[in-house]
C-alpha positions, 0 to 999 in steps of 0.5 A: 274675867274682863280679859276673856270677855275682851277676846270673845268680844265681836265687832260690828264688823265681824259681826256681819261677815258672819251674817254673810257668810252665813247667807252665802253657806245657805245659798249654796245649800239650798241650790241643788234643790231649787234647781230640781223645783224649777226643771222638772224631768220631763217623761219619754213620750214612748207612744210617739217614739212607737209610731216613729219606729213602726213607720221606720221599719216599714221603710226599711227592716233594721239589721245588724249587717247593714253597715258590713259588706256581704261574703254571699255569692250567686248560687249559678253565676253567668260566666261570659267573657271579659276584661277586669279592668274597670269592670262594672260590680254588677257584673263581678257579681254576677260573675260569682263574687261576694261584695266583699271581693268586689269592694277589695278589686275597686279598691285596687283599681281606686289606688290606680291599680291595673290588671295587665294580664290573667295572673294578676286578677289571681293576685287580688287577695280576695279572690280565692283559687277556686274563683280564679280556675272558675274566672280564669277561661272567661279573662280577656285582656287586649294587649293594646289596653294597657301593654302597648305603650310600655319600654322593653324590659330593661329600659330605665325611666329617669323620674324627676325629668319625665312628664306623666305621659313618659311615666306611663310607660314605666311598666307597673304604672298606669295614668293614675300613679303617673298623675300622682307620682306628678303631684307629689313631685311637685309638693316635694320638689323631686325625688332623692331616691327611689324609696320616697315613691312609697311616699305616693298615695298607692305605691305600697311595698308590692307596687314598688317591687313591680317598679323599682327595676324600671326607674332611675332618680337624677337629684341634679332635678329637684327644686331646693326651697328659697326658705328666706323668701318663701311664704307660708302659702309655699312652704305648707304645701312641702309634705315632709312639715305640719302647718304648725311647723310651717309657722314655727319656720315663718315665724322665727324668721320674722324675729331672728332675721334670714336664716344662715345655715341648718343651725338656726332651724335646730333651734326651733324645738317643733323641728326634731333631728328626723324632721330636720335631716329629711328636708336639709337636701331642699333647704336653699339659704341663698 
C-alpha cells in the first residue's frame, strides 16, 4: 500500500507544471473565441457600393468585349489609294478592316516588318482574300521607300563586319531588324551561323527564309570573353546566361582562382552541358 502511494504521489514541482500546463491548454481553447468578440465583422455597406456603380455606368457602360479587339468592319468603307506602310489604323478602318486585322499588320510593322510590294499585304494572315481582291487596286508602293537601296539578287552581305546602314541593304531588312540585328551582335559578341539570327526579337522561321540567301557569317568577327578579367556588369549582358549564372561564374572565380580551361565551368552545377557547348566558342582563358 505504501508502495502505491509512494508512485502516486506528486511533488510540488510536478505540482505546478500541471497547473501551468493546464492554463496554457485553457488559453488555447479559449483563443478563437475572444478573437471573434474583439473583431466583429463589419457588414457591406451596398447603399454606397449602389451609388459607385450607377456613377460608373454613367461613365461608361460595362461590357464583356471591353478588353477584346473587335472583328466589325465598315458596312461602305472608303477606298482611296495608299501605301500600307506605317499607314495610320484610322485609315485601315476605313479602308474595311476590323480591329483585329488592324492590331495584326501593326504588330508586323512593330517587329520591324515591311511591306515592299502588293503581295505582301496578302501575306498578313489576318487579311483575308476577298479583303486583299478589294484592297489590292488601291495599293501604292514607291519603288524609292524601300526597294532602292537594296543588292542585286545574289549579292551576299558578311553579318558580323557590316554596320546597320550595309544590313538594310540585305533584301527582307529594313532599319529596325538592322538596328536589332546590331545590338544583339553586340551582347552575343558575333554570330557563329546564320541559325542565331532567329535569336533577333522579329526574325521568325518566314523572315529568316526571306533572309537567309542574302547573308554570309565570318566567325573570324566575333569578340571571345576575356572570362578572368570580365566583371559582372559584362558578363550579364552575354544572352546566352541568367544573372544567377552570372554570378555562379564570378563567384567561383573569386574562390577557385583563374579559370584554365572549360573543366573548371563543368563544375559549376547551374551551368549544364547546352548551356556550356553553346558559349565555349566565346569563352576566352587568356
Amino acid at each position: 500500500m505504501k508502495a502505491v502511494k509512494n508512485y502516486l504521489s506528486v511533488t510540488k514541482k510536478e505540482w505546478n507544471g500541471m497547473v501551468v500546463l493546464v492554463v496554457l491548454i485553457a488559453l488555447v481553447l479559449a483563443a478563437p473565441y475572444a478573437y471573434q468578440k474583439l473583431h466583429k465583422e463589419q457588414t457591406a455597406n451596398f447603399k454606397d457600393f449602389d451609388k459607385i456603380s450607377a456613377i460608373l455606368s454613367v461613365n461608361k457602360p460595362l461590357s464583356y468585349t471591353d478588353n477584346k479587339l473587335s472583328d466589325e468592319k465598315l458596312a461602305n468603307p472608303v477606298m482611296f489609294v495608299f501605301n500600307p506602310n506605317n499607314l495610320p489604323a484610322e485609315q485601315w478602318k476605313q479602308l474595311g478592316l476590323s480591329e483585329r486585322q488592324i492590331s495584326t499588320i501593326k504588330n508586323y510593322e512593330a517587329k520591324g516588318g515591311h511591306f515592299a510590294d502588293k503581295t505582301d499585304v496578302k501575306k498578313i494572315y489576318a487579311i483575308t482574300a476577298d479583303d486583299y481582291k478589294r484592297l489590292e487596286p488601291y495599293i501604292n508602293i514607291p519603288p524609292d521607300v524601300y526597294a532602292a537601296n537594296k543588292v542585286k539578287p545574289g549579292v551576299v552581305i558578311e553579318i558580323n563586319g557590316a554596320d546597320s546602314a550595309k544590313l538594310t541593304t540585305i533584301r527582307g531588312i529594313g532599319p529596325a531588324f538592322a538596328q536589332r540585328i546590331v545590338e544583339y551582335r553586340t551582347r552575343l559578341g558575333g554570330f557563329l551561323n546564320k541559325e542565331q539570327l532567329k535569336e533577333v526579337y522579329g526574325i521568325d522561321s518566314v523572315k529568316f527564309a526571306q533572309i537567309k540567301g542574302g547573308i554570309s557569317v565570318n566567325p573570324a568577327y566575333i569578340n571571345k570573353i576575356k572570362i578572368n578579367q570580365v566583371d559582372f556588369e559584362g558578363l550579364r549582358r552575354f544572352p546566352y546566361l541568367t544573372n544567377k549564372q552570372t554570378n555562379a561564374i564570378i563567384q567561383y572565380r573569386r574562390e577557385h582562382g583563374d579559370y584554365q580551361n572549360m573543366t573548371a565551368l563543368h563544375n559549376i552545377v547551374i551551368l549544364d552541358d547546352n548551356i556550356l557547348r553553346k558559349i565555349e566558342p566565346y569563352i576566352n582563358f587568356k
